[in-house]
C-alpha positions as CSV (number, residue, x, y, z in Angstrom):
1,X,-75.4,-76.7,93.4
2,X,-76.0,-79.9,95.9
3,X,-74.0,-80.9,98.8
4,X,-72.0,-84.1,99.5
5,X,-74.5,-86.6,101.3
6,X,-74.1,-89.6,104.3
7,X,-70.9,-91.4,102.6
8,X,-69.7,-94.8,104.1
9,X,-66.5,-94.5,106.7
10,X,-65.1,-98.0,106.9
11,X,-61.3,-97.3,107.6
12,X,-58.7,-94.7,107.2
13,X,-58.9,-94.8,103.7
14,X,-62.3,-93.8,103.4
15,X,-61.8,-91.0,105.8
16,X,-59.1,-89.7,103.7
17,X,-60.4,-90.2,100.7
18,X,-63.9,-88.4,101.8
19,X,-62.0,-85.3,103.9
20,X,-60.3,-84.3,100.3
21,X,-64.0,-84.4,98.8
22,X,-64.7,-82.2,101.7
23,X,-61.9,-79.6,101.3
24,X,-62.7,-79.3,97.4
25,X,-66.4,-78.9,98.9
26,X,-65.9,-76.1,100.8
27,X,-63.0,-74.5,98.4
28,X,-66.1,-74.2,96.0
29,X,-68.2,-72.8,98.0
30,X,-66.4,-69.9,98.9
31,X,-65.2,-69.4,95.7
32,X,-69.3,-69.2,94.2
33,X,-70.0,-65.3,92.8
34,X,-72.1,-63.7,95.3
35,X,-74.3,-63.7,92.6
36,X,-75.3,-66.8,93.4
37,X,-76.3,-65.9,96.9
38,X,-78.6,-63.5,98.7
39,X,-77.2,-61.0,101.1
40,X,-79.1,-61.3,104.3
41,X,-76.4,-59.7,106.9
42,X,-73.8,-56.7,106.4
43,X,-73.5,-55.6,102.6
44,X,-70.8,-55.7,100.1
45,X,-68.6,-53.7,98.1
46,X,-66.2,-53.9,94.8
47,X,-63.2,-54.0,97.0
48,X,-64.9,-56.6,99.7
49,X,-66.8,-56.4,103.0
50,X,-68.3,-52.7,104.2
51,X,-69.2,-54.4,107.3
52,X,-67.0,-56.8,109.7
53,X,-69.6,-59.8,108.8
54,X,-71.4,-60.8,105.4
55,X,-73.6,-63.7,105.8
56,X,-74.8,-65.0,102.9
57,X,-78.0,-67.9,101.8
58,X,-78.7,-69.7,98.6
59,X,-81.2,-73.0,97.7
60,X,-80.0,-76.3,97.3
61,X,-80.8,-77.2,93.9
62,X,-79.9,-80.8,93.8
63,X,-78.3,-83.7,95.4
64,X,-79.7,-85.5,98.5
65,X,-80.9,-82.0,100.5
66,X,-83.2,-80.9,97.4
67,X,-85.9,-81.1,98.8
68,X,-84.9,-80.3,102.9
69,X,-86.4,-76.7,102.5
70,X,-83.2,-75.9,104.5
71,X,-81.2,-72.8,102.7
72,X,-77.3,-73.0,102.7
73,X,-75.3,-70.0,104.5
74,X,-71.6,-68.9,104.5
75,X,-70.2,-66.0,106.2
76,X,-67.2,-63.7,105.9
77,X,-65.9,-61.9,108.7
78,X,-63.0,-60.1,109.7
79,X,-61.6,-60.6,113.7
80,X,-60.0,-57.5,114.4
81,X,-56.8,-57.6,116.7
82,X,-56.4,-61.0,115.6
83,X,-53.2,-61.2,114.2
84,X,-52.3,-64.9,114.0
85,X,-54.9,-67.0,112.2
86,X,-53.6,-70.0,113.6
87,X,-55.1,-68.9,117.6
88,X,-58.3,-68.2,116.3
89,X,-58.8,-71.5,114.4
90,X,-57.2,-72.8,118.1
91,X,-59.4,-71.5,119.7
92,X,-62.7,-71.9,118.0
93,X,-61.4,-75.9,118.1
94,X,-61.1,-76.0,122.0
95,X,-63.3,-76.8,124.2
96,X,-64.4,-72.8,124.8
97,X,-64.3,-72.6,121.4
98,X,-66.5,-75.4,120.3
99,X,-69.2,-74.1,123.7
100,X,-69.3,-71.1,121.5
101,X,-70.5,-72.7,118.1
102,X,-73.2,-75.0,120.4
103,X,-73.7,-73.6,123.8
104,X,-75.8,-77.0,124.7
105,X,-72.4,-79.2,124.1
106,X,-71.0,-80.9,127.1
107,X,-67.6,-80.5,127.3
108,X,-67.0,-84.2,128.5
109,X,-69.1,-85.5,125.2
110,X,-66.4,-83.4,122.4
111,X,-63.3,-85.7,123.7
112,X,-65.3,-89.0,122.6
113,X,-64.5,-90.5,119.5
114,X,-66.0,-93.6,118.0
115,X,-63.0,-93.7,115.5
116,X,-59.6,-91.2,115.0
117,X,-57.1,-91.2,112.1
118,X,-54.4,-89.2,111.3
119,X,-54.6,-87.0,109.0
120,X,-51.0,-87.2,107.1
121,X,-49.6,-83.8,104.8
122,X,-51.5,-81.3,107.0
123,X,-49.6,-80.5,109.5
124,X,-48.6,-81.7,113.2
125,X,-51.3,-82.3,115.0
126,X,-53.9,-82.5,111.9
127,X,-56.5,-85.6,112.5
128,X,-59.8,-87.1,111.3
129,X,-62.0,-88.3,113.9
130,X,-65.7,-89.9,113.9
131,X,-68.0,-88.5,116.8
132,X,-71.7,-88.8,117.8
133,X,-73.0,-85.2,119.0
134,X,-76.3,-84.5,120.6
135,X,-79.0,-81.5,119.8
136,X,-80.1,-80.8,123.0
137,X,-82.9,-78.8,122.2
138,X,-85.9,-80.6,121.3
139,X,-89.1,-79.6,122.3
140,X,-91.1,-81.9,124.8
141,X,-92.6,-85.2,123.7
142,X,-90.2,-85.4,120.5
143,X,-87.5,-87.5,119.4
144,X,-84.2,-87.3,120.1
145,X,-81.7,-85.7,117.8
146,X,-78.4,-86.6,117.1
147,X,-75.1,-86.6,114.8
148,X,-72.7,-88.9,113.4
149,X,-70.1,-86.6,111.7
150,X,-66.3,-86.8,110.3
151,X,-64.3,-84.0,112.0
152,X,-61.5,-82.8,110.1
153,X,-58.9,-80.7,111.9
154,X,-56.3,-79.5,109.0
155,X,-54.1,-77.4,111.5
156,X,-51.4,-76.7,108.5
157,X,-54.4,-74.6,106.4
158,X,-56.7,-73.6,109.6
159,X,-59.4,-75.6,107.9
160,X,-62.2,-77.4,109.9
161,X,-64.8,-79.7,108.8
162,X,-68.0,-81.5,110.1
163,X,-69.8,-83.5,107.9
164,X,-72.3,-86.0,108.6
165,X,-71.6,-90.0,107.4
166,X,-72.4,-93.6,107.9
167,X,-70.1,-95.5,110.1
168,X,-70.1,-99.1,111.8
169,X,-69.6,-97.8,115.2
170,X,-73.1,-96.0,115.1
171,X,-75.7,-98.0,112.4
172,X,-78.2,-95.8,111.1
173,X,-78.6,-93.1,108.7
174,X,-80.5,-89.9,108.4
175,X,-83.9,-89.8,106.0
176,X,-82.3,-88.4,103.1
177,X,-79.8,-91.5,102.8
178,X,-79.6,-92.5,99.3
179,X,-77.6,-95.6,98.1
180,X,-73.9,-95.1,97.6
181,X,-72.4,-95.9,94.1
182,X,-75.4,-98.1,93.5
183,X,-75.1,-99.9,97.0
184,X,-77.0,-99.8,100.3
185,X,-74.8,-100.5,102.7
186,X,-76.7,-102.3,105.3
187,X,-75.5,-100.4,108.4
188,X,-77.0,-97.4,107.2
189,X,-80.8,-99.5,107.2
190,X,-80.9,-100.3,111.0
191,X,-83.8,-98.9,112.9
192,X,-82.8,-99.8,116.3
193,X,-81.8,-96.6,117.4
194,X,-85.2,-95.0,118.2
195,X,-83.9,-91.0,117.8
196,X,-83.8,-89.0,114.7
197,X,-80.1,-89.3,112.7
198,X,-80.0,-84.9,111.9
199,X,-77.2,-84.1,108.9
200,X,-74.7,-81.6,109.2
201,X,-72.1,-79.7,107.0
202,X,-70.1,-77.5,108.6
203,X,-66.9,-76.0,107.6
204,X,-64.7,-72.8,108.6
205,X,-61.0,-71.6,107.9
206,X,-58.9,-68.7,109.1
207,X,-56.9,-66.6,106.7
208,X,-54.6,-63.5,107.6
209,X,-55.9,-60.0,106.0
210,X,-53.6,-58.5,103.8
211,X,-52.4,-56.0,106.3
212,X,-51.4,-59.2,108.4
213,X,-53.5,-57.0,111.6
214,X,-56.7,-58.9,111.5
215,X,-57.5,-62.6,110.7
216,X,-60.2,-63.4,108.0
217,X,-62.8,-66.0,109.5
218,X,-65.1,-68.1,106.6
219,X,-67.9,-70.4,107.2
220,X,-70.5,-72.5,105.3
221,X,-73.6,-74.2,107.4
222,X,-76.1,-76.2,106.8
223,X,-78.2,-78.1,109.2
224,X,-81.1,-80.3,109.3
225,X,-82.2,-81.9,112.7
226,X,-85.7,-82.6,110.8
227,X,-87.7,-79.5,113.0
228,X,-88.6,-78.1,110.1
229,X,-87.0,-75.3,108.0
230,X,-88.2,-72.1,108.9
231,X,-86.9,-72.0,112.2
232,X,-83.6,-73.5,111.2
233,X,-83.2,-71.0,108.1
234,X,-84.2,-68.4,110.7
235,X,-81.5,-69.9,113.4
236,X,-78.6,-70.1,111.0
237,X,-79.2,-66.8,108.8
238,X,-79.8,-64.2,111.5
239,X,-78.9,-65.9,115.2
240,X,-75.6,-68.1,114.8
241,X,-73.0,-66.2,112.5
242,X,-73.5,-62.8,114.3
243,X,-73.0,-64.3,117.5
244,X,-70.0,-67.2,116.8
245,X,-68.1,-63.6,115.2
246,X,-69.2,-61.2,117.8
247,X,-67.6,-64.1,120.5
248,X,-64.7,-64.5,118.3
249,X,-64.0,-60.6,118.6
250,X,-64.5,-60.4,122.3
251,X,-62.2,-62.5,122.8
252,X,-59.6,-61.5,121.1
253,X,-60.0,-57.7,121.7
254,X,-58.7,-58.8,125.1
255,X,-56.3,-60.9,124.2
């Protein structure tokens, strides 16, 4: 399977329209075999994990990323002590939190928004917002990197999304924009922003174990800030799952 590509944001509507596309995204991709995928961290059993973390990879095989080289990865992990899913998913939204998922971020930058909607039927405190984020590391003498995403905070579920879009507030587009229901919209064909537009889905939710003890912690990645894909399959695989879960149990060991 593909991924969901750059879609327009013009207004509310399109934001909600796009985050249920989003949900139904990620609901799918958790819910794939793991025949489908390639076990590349912890192992599996009939009855579940044999390990706190499973990270799992698979190929795009169509869509707009076909051809990225860039392998998708989701992970399933178990936060032990954890016992309320709903201060983990706090957590890993705050500003702590989010220095954990990108070390580089400065904290002044995530409280920026080009755009914020409510997001209705989710629960208090549930919103949509569009935000420009930075890669900070690029190697000398090379582009600048940087995001235009759609954040959806679905505090009812414990359900998080990032996903990378066109939006007024920002012109551009990344070089795997494609035309959207047969149009080009013409925002997306500026080139007056001299860095590189990187793509980004991103999702993760936060689900009680059975024994109500532990909280279950899912996420699906993929990343492209055009560096090319070894390094990124190598970052994502191995480097940023083991370490976002071995934070999240630290902390809450202790808590």
């Amino acid at each position: 399977g593909g991924l969901i590509g750059e879609v327009y944001i013009r207004d509310v509507n399109d934001a909600h329209r796009h985050a249920a596309q989003y949900v139904e995204e990620a609901n799918a991709i958790w819910s794939e075999p793991s025949s489908n995928w390639e076990i590349i961290h912890g192992s599996n059993t009939e009855n579940g994990a044999s390990s706190n973390l499973i990270t799992e990879v698979r190929r795009i095989t169509e869509g707009p990323f076909l051809n990225s080289g860039i392998l998708l990865t989701r992970s399933d992990g178990i936060v032990e002590g954890a016992t309320d899913p709903s201060e983990v998913f706090d957590f890993l939204t705050s500003i702590e939190g989010l220095k954990m998922l990108d070390p580089s971020m400065d904290p002044e930058e995530a409280n920026k928004h080009i755009e914020s909607y409510a997001w209705k039927g989710h629960g208090r405190g549930s919103h949509l917002d569009v935000h420009e984020s930075f890669i900070r590391a690029v190697p000398p003498g090379m582009e600048e990197r940087y995001h235009i995403v759609l954040n959806g905070y679905d505090k009812q579920n414990n359900f998080f999304f990032c996903k990378s879009i066109i939006h007024d507030g920002k012109p551009g587009s990344s070089a795997y924009f494609s035309d959207i229901d047969g149009e080009v919209p013409a925002v997306a064909l500026t080139t007056e922003d001299p860095r590189v537009r990187a793509v980004s889905t991103f999702y993760f939710r936060m689900t009680p174990t059975e024994d109500k003890k532990s909280t279950r912690v899912q996420m699906v990645n993929f990343a492209d800030a055009q560096m090319g894909s070894t390094m990124i399959n190598w970052i994502l695989g191995k480097a940023f799952f083991p370490g976002v879960y071995d934070g999240l149990q630290k902390r809450f060991a202790s808590a």
